[in-house]
C-alpha positions in Angstrom: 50.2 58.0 -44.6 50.9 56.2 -41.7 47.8 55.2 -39.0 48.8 55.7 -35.4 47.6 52.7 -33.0 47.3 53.6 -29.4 48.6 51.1 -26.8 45.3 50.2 -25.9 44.5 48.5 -28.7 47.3 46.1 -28.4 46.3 44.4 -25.4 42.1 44.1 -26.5 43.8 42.0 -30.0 46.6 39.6 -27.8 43.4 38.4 -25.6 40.9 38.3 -28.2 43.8 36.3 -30.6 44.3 34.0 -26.9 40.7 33.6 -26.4 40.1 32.3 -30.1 42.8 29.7 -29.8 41.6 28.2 -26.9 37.9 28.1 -28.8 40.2 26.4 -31.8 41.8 24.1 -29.4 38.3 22.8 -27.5 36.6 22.7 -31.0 39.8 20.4 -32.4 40.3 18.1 -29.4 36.5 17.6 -29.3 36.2 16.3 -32.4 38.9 14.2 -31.8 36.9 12.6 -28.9 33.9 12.2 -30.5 35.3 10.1 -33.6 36.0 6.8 -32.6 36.6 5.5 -35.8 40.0 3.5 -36.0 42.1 0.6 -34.0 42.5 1.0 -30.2 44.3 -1.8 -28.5 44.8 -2.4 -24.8 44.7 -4.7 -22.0 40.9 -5.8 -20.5 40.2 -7.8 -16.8 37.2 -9.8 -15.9 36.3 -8.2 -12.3 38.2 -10.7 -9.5 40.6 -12.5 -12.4 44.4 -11.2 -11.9 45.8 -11.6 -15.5 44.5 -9.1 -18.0 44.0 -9.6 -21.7 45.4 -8.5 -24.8 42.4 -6.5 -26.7 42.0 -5.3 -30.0 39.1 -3.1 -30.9 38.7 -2.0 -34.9 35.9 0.5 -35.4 34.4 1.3 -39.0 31.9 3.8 -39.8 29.0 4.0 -37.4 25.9 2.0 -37.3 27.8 -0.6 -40.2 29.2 -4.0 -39.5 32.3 -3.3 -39.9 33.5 -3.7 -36.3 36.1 -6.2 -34.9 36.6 -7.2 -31.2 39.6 -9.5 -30.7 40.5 -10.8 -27.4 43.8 -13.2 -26.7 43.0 -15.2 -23.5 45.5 -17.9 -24.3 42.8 -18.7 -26.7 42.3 -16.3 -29.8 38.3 -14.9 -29.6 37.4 -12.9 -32.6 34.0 -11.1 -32.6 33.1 -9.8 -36.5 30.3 -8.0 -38.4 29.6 -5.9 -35.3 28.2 -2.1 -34.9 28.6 0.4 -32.7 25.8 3.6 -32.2 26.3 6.9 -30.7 25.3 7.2 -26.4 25.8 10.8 -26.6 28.7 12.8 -24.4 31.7 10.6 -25.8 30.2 7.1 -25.2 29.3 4.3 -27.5 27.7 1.0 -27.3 28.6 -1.9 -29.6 26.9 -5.0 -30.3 27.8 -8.1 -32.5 25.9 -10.7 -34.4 25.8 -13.8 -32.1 27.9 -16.6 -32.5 27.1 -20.5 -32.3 28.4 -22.5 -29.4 28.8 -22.3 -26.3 32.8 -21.1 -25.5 33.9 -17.5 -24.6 33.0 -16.0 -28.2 29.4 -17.1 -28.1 29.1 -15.6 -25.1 30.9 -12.5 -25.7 28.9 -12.2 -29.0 25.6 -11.8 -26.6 27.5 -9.3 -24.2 26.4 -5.6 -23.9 29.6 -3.4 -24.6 30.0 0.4 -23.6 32.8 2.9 -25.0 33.7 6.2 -23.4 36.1 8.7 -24.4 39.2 8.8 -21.8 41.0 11.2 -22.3 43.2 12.1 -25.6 43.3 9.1 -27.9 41.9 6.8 -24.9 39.0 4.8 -24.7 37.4 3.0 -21.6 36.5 -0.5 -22.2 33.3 -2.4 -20.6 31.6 -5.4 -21.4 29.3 -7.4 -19.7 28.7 -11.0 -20.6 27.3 -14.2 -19.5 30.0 -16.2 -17.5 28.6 -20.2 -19.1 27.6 -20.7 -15.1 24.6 -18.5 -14.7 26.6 -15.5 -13.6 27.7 -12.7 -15.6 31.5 -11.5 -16.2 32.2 -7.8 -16.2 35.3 -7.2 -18.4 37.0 -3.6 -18.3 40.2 -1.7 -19.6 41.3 0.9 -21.4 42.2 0.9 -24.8 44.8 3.2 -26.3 44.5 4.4 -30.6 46.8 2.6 -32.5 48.8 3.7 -34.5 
């Protein structure tokens, strides 16, 4: 026996069905944001320099030291064994074990680094670091998710 469905009806299920998929959506790309496992790659500036650096970024599971910073100035600097910790609302810090010497690695290695999400599959980039002269260098960028 067939049911009759008033016209009514039909409209209440279309915006109930649109209002679930936008739930779905903000659910899905938030969850995207928050996990910032994976490679992100980009270009980063010290604050008053012109050319910006190539800048790769490797994340592992957090709070292990499994994270990789590597940054081309003409010179190759490659930060290892580092970690990275949850900041709450899409933002991360990172920190590395410190290095021996006194060149742009070992004072990279005693930087403080922040993360924030960007935007889909974009991370901001900050670091702040002791310049060798007494000064500190501010380094920014954005990185994109590779692949």
């Amino acid at each position: 026996m067939p049911t009759h469905r008033s016209q009514h009806h039909v409209p209440l299920v279309a915006t109930l069905a649109a209002a679930l998929a936008g739930t779905l959506f903000a659910c899905v790309t938030q969850a995207a944001a928050a996990d910032a496992r994976g490679q992100w790659i980009g270009r980063t500036l010290v604050e008053g320099q012109r050319d910006a650096d190539k800048t790769t970024l490797s994340l592992g599971a957090i709070d292990e030291e499994s994270t990789t910073l590597e940054l081309d100035t003409g010179r190759t600097c490659k930060l290892r064994e580092g970690t990275y910790s949850d900041r709450g609302a899409d933002a991360w810090s990172l920190h590395f074990k410190p290095t021996s010497g006194s060149g742009l690695c070992d004072r990279l290695s005693r930087g403080e680094f922040t993360l924030r999400a960007a935007g889909p599959r974009k991370l901001a980039f900050e670091a702040r670091y002791p310049d060798g002269k007494g000064g500190q260098n501010k380094r920014n960028g954005v990185l994109v998710r590779y692949p």
